[in-house]
N, C-alpha and C positions, 0 to 999 in steps of 0.2 A: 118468425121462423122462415118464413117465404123468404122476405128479402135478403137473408142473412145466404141461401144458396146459391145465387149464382157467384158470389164471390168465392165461396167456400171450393166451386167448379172449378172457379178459374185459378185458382193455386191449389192444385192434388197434394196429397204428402206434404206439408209442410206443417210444421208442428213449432210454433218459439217461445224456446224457454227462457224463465227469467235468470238475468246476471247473477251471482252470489252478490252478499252487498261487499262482501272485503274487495272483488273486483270493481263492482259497480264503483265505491266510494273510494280506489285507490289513487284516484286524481286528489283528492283531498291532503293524502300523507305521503304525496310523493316526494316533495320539498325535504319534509324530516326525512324520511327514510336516503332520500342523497345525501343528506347532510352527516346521517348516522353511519353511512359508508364509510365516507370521506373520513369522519371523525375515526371511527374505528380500522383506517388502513391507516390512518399517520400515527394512530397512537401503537396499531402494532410495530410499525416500522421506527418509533421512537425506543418501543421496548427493545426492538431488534437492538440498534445500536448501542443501548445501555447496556445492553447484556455484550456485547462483541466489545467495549470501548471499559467494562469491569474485567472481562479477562484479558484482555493486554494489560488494563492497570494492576494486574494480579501481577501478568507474568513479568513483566518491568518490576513487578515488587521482589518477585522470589531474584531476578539476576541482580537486583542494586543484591538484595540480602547475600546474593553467593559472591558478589566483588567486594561486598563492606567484610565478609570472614574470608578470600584469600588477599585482602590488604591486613585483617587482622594478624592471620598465620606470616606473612610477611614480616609485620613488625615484631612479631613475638618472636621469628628467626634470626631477625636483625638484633634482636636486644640476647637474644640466646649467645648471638655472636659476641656482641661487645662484651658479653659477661667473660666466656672465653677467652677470648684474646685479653681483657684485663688478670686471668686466670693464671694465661700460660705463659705472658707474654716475656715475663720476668725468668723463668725458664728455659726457654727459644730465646732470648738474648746470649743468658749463661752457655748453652749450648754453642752459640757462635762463640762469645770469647775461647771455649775449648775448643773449636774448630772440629765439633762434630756435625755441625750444621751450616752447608758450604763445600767449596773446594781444600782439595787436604792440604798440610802444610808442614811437608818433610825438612824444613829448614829450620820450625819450631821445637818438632822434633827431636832435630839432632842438637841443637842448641839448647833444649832443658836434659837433655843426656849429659852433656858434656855439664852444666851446671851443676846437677844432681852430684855427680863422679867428683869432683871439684870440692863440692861443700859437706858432701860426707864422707872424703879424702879415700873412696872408694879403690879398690887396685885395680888394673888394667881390666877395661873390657872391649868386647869387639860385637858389632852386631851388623843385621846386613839385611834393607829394606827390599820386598818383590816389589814387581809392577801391580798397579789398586786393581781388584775384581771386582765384580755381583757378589756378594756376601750371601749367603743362605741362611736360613737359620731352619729347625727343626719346627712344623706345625706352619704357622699365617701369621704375619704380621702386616696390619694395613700398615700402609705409609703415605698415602694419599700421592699427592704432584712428586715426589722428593724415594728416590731408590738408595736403597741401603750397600755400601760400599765398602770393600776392605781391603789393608795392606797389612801383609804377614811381615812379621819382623822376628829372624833368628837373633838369639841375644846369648852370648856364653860369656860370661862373668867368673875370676877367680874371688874366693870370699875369704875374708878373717873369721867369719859366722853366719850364721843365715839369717839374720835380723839384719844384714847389707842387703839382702835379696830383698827382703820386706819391704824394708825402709825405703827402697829403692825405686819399685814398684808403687807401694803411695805416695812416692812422690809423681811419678808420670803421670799418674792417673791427673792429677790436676793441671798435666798441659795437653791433655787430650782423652778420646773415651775409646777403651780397647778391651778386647777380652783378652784374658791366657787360655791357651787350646794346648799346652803343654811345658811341663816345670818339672825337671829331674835336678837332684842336687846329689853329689857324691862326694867323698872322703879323698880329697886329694892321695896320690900316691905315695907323695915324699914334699920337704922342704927344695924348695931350689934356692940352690948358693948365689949369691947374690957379691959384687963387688962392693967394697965398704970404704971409702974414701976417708981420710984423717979428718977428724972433727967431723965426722957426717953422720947420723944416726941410719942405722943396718934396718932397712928395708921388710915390713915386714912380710913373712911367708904364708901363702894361700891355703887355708886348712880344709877346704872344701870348695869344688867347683858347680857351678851349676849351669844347666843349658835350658833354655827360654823359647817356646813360639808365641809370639804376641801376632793379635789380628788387629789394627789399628782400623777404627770405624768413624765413617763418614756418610751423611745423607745429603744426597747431591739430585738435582734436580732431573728428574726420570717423569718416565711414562707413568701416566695418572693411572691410579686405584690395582697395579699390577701387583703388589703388594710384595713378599716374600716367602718361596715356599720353598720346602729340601730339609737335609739334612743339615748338621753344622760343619763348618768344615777345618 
């Protein structure tokens, strides 16, 4: 006990305590413990980009998915078409040989007039074409590229019957596509005298007159999807 106090003198207050041993002995696992870092910062940063490198290959999934259904609905438009146009196309031909589809053709016309008159030995007639308008029609009708067009034709015809007016009428319809917007037919006044040449057979007398407004129709290339609005005219 003696010799233990003058040291004890010569350091006052000083009191030391022992290490814990997980410091004491942390030279031992220090090695694993870098290595356990190490390991476990590569393997976050491997999760990281497996997780950043599945939703790109998500979202690359979902935009191939939205290009493979608008190349779908493409082709299903495209084959929607050809079924159409195999549909109509026999129709839209017919329409041109009438000359409803296209520029009009007052020289056709006048030329199945004059046939018609001719072949069903019709009596005198006279008729007398406007200049073509915008056509209206009552309600909407699309017409897509192509505007609806029309020429009014006054038509006054003398008749032996009114199955000449008829007859007459289905026959135009197959050199062209027209409404009638008015058809009055009347009781002739009288017979008119007519000169009668030797050996010639006597002319015969109009029993009934009629007077005609025909609208002669045509779609002719116009401003897209404007369509047709108004009344009929």
């Amino acid at each position: 006990m003696d010799a233990m106090t003058p040291r004890a003198a010569g350091r006052p207050g000083v009191l030391r305590l022992p290490l814990p041993y997980w410091v004491r002995d942390f030279a031992l696992v220090r090695p694993a413990v870098l290595t356990f870092v190490i390991t476990a910062g590569i393997s976050a940063t491997c999760v990281l980009a497996s997780y950043l490198q599945l939703k790109q290959a998500r979202e690359d999934e979902q935009q191939a998915h939205a290009m493979r259904d608008a190349a779908r609905k493409r082709f299903l438009y495209a084959e929607s078409e050809k079924q159409e146009i195999r549909a109509y196309q026999p129709l839209f031909v017919e329409l041109q040989r009438r000359h409803f589809v296209g520029a009009e053709s007052r020289l056709d016309w006048v030329d199945a007039i004059r046939q018609i008159q001719e072949r069903r030995r019709l009596l005198p007639l006279t008729y007398e074409i406007e200049v073509q308008q915008p056509y209206k029609l009552e309600g909407r009708l699309a017409t897509g590229d192509y505007q609806l067009r029309g020429s009014r034709m006054t038509v006054h015809m003398d008749l032996l019957h009114e199955m000449d007016l008829f007859g007459f009428l289905g026959d135009l319809r197959q050199h062209g596509v027209f409404t009638v917007q008015h058809c009055a037919i009347r009781r002739s006044a009288g017979t008119t005298a007519t000169a009668v040449t030797p050996g010639a057979a006597a002319a015969p007398a109009a029993a009934l007159t009629s007077d005609c407004t025909l609208n002669w129709l045509t779609l002719m290339p116009g401003a897209r999807g404007t369509g047709n609005t108004g009344s009929a005219r």
